[in-house]
C-alpha beads as a LAMMPS data file, in Angstrom:
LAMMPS data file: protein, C-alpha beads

132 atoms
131 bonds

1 atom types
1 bond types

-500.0 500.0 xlo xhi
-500.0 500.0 ylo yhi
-500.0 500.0 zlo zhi

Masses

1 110.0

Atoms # bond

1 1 1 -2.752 176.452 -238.440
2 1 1 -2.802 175.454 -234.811
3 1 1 0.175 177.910 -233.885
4 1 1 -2.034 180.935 -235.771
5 1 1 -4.760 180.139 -233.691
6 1 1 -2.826 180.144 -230.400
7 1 1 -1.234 183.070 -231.292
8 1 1 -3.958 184.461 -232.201
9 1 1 -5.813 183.542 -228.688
10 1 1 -2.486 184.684 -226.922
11 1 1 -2.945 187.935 -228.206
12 1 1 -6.359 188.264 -227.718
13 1 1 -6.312 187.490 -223.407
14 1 1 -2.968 189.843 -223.472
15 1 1 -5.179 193.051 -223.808
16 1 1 -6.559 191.837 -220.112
17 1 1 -9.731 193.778 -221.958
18 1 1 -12.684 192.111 -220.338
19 1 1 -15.066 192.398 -223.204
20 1 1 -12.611 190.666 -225.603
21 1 1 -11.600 188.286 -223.366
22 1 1 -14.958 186.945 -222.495
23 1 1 -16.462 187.631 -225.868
24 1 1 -14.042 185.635 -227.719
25 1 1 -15.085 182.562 -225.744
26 1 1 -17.949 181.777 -228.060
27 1 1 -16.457 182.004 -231.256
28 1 1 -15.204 179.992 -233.604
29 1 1 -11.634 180.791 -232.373
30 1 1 -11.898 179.358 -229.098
31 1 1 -14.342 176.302 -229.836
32 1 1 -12.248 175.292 -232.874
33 1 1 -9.889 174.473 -230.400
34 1 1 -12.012 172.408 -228.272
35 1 1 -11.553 172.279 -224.687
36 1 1 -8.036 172.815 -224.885
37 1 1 -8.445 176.214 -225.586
38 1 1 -8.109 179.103 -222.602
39 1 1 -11.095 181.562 -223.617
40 1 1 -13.860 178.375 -224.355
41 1 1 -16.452 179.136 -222.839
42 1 1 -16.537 175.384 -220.750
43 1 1 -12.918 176.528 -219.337
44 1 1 -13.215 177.029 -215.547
45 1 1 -11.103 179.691 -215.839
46 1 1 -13.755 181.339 -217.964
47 1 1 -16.686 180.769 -216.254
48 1 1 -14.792 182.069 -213.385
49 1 1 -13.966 185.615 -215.010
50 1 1 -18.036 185.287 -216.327
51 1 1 -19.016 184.933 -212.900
52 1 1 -16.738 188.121 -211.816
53 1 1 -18.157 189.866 -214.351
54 1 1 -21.706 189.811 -213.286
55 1 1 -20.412 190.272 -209.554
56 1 1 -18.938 193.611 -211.095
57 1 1 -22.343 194.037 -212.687
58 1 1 -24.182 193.688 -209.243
59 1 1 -22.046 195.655 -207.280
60 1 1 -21.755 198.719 -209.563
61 1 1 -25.813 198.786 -209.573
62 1 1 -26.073 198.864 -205.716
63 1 1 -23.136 201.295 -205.800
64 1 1 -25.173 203.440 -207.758
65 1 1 -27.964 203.448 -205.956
66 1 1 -26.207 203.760 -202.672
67 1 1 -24.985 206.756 -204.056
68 1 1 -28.042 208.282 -205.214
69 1 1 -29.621 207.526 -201.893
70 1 1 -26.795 208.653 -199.428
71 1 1 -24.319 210.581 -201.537
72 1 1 -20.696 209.230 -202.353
73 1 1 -19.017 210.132 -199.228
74 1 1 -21.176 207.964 -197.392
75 1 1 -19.135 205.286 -195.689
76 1 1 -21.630 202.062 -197.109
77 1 1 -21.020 203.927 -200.818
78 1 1 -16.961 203.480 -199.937
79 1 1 -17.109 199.958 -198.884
80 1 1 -18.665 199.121 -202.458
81 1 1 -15.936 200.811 -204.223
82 1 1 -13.273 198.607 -201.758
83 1 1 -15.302 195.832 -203.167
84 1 1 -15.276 196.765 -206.353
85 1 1 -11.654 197.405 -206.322
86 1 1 -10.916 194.168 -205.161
87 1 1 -13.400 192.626 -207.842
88 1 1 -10.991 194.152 -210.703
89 1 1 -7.675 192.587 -208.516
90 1 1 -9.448 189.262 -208.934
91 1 1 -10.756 189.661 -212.466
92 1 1 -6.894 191.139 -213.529
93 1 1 -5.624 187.664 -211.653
94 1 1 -7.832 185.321 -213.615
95 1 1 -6.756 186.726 -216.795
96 1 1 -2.984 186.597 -216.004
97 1 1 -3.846 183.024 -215.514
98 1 1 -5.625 182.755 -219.087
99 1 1 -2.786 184.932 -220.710
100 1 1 -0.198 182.764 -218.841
101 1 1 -1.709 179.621 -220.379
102 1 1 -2.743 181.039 -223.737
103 1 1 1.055 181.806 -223.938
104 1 1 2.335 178.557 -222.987
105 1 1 -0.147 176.741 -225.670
106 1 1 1.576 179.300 -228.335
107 1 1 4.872 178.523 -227.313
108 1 1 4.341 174.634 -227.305
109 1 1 2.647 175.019 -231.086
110 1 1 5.366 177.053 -232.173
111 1 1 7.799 174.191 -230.333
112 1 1 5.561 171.725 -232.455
113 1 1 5.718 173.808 -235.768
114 1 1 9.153 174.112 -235.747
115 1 1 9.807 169.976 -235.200
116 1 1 7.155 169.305 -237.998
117 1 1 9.817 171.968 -240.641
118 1 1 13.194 170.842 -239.423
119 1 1 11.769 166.906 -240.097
120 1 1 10.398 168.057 -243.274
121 1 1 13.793 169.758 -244.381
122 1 1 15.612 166.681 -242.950
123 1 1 13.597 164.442 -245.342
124 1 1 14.166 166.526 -248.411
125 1 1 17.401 166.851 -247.447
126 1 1 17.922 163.060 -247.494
127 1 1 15.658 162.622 -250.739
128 1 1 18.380 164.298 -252.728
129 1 1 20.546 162.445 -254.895
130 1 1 23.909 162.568 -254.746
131 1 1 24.529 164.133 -257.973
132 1 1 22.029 167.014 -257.172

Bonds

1 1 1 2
2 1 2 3
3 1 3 4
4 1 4 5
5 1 5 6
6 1 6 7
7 1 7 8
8 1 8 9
9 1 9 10
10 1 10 11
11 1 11 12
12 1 12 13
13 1 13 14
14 1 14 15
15 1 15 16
16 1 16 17
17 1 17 18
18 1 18 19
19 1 19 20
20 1 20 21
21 1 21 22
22 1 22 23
23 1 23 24
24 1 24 25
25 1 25 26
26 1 26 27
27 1 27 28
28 1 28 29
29 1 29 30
30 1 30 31
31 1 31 32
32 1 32 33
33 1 33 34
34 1 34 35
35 1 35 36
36 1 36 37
37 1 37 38
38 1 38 39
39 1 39 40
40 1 40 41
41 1 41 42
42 1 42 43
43 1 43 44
44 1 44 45
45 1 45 46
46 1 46 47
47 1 47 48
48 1 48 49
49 1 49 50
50 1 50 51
51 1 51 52
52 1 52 53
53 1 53 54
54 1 54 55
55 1 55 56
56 1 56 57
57 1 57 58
58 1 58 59
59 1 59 60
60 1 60 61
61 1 61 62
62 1 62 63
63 1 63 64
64 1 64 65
65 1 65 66
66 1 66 67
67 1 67 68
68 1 68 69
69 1 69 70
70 1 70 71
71 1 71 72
72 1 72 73
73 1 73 74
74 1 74 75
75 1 75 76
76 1 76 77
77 1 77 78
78 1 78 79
79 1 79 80
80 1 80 81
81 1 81 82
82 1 82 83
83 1 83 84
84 1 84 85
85 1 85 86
86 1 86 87
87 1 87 88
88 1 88 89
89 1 89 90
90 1 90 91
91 1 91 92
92 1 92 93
93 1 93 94
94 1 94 95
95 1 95 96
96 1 96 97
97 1 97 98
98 1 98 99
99 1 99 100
100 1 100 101
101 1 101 102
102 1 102 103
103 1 103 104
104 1 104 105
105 1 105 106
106 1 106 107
107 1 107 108
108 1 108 109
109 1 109 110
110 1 110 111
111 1 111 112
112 1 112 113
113 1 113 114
114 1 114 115
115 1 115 116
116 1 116 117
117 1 117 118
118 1 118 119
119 1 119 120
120 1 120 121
121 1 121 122
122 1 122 123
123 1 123 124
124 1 124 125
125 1 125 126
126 1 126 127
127 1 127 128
128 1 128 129
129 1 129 130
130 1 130 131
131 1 131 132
C-alpha cells in the first residue's frame, strides 16, 4: 500500500503542474502519509512553492496594471516579466526538489516491497515438506 501511494505521489509532482502539485497537498494522499510525505502541506518544501505561488499571484497583478497604465513596452512592465520569469525558474527548482524526493521515497518502498516478497517466498519455501 505504501509503494502505491508513493508512486502515486511520484507521479503526481512529475507533471511539475503547479495546481496539482500544490493541490494534492491537502488530501488524503499526502496526509495519509504524515510528514514524511513531499506534497503535505507542513513540508517546507511546500510552503515554499505556496509562497511562490502567491509571489506569482502578486506580480502578475502589478504586471497587469503596469501594463494598462504604461503599455507593455514600457521598461517597468519588462522588469516584471524578468521577475516573473525568474519566479517560474524558482518554482520549476522547488518542484525538481519535490519530484527528486517523491522519487526516492518510491524507490525505497519499492526496495521495501520487494524484501517483504522475497522473505515471504523464502518462508514458504522453507515451510514445504520434503515430500511436496
Amino acid at each position: 500500500m505504501a509503494r502505491i501511494a508513493k508512486e502515486a505521489v511520484y507521479r503526481l509532482t512529475e507533471t511539475d503542474d503547479p495546481e496539482v502539485v500544490l493541490g494534492v497537498g491537502e488530501t488524503s494522499l499526502a496526509t495519509g502519509m504524515g510528514g514524511n510525505s513531499p506534497i503535505a502541506a507542513d513540508n517546507k518544501n511546500m510552503q515554499l512553492l505556496q509562497k511562490l505561488r502567491e509571489q506569482e499571484a502578486s506580480l502578475k497583478v502589478q504586471m497587469a496594471a503596469e501594463q494598462v497604465r504604461y503599455g507593455a513596452k514600457n521598461p517597468a512592465c519588462k522588469r516584471f516579466a524578468t521577475r516573473l520569469n525568474r519566479w517560474t525558474l524558482r518554482f520549476a527548482r522547488s518542484c525538481n526538489v519535490s519530484t527528486k524526493i517523491a522519487k526516492t521515497d518510491l524507490a525505497l518502498a519499492k526496495a521495501n516491497e520487494d524484501a517483504i516478497r522475497k522473505s515471504v517466498n523464502d518462508q514458504q519455501r522453507g515451510s514445504r515438506c520434503p515430500g511436496q
